[in-house]
N, C-alpha and C positions, 0 to 999 in steps of 0.2 A: 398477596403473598406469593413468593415463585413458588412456583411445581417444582423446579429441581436444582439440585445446588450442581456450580461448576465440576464438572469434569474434565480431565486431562485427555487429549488426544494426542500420539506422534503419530505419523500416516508415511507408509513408506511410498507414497506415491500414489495416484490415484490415478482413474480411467476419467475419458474427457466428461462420458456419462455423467461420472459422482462429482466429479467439478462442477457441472454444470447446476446440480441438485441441490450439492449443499453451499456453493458458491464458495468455496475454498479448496487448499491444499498443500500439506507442509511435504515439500520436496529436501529429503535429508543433504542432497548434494549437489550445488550447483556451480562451485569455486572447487579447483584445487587449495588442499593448507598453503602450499606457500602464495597463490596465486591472494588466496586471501589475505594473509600477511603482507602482501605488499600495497593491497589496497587498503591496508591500516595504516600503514607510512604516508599515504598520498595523501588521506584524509588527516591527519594530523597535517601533513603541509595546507592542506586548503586551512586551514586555523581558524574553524570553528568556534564562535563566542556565545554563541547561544542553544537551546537545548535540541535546535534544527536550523536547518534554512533550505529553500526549497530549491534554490538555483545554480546548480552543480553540473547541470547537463553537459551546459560547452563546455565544460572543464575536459581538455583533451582525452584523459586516462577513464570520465564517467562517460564520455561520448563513444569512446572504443567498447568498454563493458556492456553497454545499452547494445550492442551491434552485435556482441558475442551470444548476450543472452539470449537472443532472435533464433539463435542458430543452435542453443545445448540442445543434444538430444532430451533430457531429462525436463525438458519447459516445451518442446517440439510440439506436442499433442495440448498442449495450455494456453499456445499463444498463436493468433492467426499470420500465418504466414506472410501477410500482407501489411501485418500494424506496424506502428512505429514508436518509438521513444517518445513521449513529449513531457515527460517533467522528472527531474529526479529529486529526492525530498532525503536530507540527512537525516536522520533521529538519534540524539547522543544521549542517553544516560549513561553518567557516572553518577563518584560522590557527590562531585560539589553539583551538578545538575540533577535532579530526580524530580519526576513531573510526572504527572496523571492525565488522562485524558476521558474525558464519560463515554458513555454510549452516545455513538453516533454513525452516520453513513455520509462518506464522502458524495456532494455533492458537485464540485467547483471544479471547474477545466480553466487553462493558461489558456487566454488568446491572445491575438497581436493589438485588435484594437477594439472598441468599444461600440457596436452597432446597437440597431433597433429592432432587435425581431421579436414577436409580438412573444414566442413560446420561452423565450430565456430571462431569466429575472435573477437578483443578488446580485449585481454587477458589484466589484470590489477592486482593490490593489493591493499587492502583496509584493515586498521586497521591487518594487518598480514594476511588477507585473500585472496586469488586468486578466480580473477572473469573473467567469458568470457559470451560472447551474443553465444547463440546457435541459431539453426535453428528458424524458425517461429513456425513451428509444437512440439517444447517443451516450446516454450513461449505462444503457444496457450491454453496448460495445466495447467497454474498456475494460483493461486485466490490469492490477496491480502485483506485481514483481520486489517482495520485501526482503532481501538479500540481506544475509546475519553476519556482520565479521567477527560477532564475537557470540557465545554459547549464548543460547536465552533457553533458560529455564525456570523454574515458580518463585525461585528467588530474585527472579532478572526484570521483574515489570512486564512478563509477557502478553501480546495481545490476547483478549478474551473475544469470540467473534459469536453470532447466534445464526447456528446454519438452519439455510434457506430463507433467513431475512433479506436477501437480496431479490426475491421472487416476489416483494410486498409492492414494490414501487416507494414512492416517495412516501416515506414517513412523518405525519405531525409530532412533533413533541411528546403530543399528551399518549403515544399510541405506543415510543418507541419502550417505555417502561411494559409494559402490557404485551410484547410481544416479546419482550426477552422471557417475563414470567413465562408465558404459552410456551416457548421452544425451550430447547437445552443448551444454555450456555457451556461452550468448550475455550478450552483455557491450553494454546497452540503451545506447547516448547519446539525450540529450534535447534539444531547444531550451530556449531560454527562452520561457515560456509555453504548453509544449506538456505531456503529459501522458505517463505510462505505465500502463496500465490493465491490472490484471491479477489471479487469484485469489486468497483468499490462502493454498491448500494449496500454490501453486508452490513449490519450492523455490528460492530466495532468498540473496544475502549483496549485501555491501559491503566494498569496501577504504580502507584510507584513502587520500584523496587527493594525488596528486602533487604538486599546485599548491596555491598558500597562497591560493585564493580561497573566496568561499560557494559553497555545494550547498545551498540552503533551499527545501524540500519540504515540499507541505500534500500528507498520507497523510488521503484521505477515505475510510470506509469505510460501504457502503453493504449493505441488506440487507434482506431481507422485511420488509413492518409489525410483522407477530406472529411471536412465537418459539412453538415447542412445550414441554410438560413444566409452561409453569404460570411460565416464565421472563418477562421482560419487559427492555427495551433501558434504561439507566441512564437514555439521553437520544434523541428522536430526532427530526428536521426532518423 
C-alpha cells in the first residue's frame, strides 16, 4: 500500500544543493515565448510520425538550442560547465497520440559502436543507434534537460518523478514499486518554455493525458566529454 498519494510541486528554481538531494527541478523559464514558438514551427517541419524519436540532435536549429542551453543563466548552476549535448529525445502527445509510460529510470547512453567492457551490459539499437547501460558512476554524471513547448499541466500527461530515487543506484524491478510507496511521489507541472531538469536514475513515469492537447518535449541529455572503458558518445555538441 503507498504511504502517500501524489502531490503537485512547481519549484521556482532550486539551489544546486536541492538538485542534487532530491535529483530534480522545474525551472519556470528557459525559452523566451517567441523563441519557443518558433521552435514549434521547426518541430512540425522535422514531421514527427510517432509518439517520439530520439534523433534530433544534428538537426541544425536542435544543435544550436543544445549550445544555448549550456549557457542560460537559469540552467548555469544545474549543468557542468564542461558537459556536452549527446542525445535529444522528442516527446509528442496530442489527440491522436496519447501514451503512458511506468515507473522507470533511465538507464541506456548512445554510443558510436558496440565494445566489450566487462561493467556495461543491455547492448541495443535504437532508430540506427547503438545503446548500452554503463556503470552507475557514468550515469551518475548525467543531467537530463526537458524543455516544454507547450504548457504541461495535470491535464497534460505530466511526468510523475520519486525524489531522491536517484541516490538508490540501479534499480530491480521487484524494488522500484516499493520505493515509490517508501517516498512521495510529485506530479512536475511545467510552463510553456520552462524546463524540468533532472537525473536520469530518478525514478520516472507518465500518464496519459486528460486533455486532447500537445505535451511536446525536447528531452536533452547532457554528459561528460569522455566516457570510460574505451566507450565513446554516438554524437556530441
Amino acid at each position: 500500500m503507498r504511504r502517500s498519494k501524489t502531490r503537485t510541486l512547481y519549484g521556482k528554481g532550486m539551489s544546486v544543493q536541492l538538485f542534487d538531494q532530491t535529483g530534480f527541478s522545474v525551472v519556470p523559464s528557459v525559452l523566451e515565448q517567441a523563441e519557443c514558438d518558433h521552435l514549434l514551427s521547426l518541430v512540425a517541419e522535422a514531421g514527427c510520425t510517432a509518439a517520439g524519436t530520439r534523433n534530433i540532435l544534428r538537426l541544425p536549429w536542435c544543435k544550436e538550442l543544445a549550445l544555448a542551453l549550456k549557457v542560460r543563466g537559469s540552467l548555469a548552476n544545474l549543468l557542468s560547465p564542461n558537459s556536452v549535448a549527446v542525445q535529444c529525445t522528442l516527446f509528442e502527445k496530442s489527440p491522436e497520440k496519447n501514451w503512458l509510460v511506468t515507473l522507470h529510470q533511465d538507464l541506456s547512453i548512445p554510443v558510436l559502436e558496440k565494445i566489450s567492457p566487462p561493467d556495461c551490459s543491455g547492448w541495443s539499437e535504437k532508430e540506427g543507434v547503438i545503446y548500452t547501460q554503463p556503470p552507475i558512476a557514468v550515469l551518475e554524471q548525467l543531467v537530463a534537460v526537458r524543455v516544454h513547448l507547450d504548457k504541461c499541466g495535470p491535464e497534460n500527461g505530466p511526468l510523475r518523478v520519486v525524489p531522491e530515487s536517484h541516490r538508490l543506484g540501479r534499480l530491480a524491478d521487484s524494488d522500484i514499486a516499493k520505493e515509490r510507496n517508501r517516498l512521495v511521489e510529485i506530479e512536475c507541472h511545467v510552463p510553456k518554455a520552462g524546463a524540468l531538469v533532472m537525473r536520469p536514475l530518478l525514478l520516472h513515469a507518465s500518464s496519459k493525458a486528460r486533455s486532447p492537447t500537445f505535451r511536446r518535449v525536447l528531452h536533452f541529455l547532457f554528459g561528460p566529454p569522455m566516457l570510460p572503458f574505451g566507450l565513446r558518445w554516438n554524437y556530441a555538441v
